[in-house]
N, C-alpha and C positions, 0 to 999 in steps of 0.2 A: 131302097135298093131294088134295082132291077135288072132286067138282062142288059140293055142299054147299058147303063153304069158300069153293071161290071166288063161289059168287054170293051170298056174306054180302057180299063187299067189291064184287061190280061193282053189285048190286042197292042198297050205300049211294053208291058212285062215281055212281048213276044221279039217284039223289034230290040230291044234292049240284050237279051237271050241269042237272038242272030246277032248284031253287031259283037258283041266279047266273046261268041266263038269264033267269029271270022278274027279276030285278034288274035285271039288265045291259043287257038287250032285245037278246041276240045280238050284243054289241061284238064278242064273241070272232069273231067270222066278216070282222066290217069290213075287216081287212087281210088277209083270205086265207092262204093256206100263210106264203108269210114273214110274215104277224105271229103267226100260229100257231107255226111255228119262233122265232121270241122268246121269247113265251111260255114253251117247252119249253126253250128255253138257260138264260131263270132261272130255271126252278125243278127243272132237271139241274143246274143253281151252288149253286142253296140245298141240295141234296140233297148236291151233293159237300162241302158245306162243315158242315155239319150232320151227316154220317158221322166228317167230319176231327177234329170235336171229339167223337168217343166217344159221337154219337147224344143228345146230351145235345138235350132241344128249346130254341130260339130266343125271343125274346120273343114275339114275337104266332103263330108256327106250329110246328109238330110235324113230326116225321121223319114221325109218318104222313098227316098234312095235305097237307105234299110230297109224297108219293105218289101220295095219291090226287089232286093236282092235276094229276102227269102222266101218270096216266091217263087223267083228265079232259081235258085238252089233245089224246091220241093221240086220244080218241075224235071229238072236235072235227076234227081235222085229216081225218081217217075220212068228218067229212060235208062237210068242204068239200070234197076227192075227189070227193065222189059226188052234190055239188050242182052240176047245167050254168050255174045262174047264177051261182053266186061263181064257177066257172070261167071263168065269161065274164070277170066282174069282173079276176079275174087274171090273164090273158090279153089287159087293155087292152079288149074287145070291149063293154062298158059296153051 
């Protein structure tokens, strides 16, 4: 592992993160850390379960699909941290 390697998968993590917000128009932020942590609980479920059967992939996603969604998700969670207004949001402070 190296610098190389890994920003083959964060530099596709990135493109992947731009396309489903231009989709989505930023749902992933609407419910703040707890629907962030959702998020991240299913698809740490799909990843455990998808390990459990021998990495075999799923009908509609891949062992690497799930990954890169939860890394997608940490990064997600990364900006609502570090945005004052979903923290408002989260915080009740509207």
């Amino acid at each position: 592992m190296d610098e190389k390697s890994i920003k083959k998968y964060t530099e596709n993590v990135t493109n992947i993160l731009v396309k489903k917000n231009e989709d989505y128009g930023g749902a992933s932020f609407d419910l703040g850390l707890n629907g962030n942590m959702v998020h991240l609980w299913d698809k740490v479920s799909r990843f455990r379960s998808l390990v459990s059967k021998g990495g075999k992939d799923a009908n509609f996603e891949s062992l690497e699909d799930t990954l890169k969604d939860i890394i997608g998700y940490a990064i997600i969670g990364l900006h609502i941290l570090d945005d004052e207004t979903i923290k408002d949001k989260i915080n009740g402070k509207n």
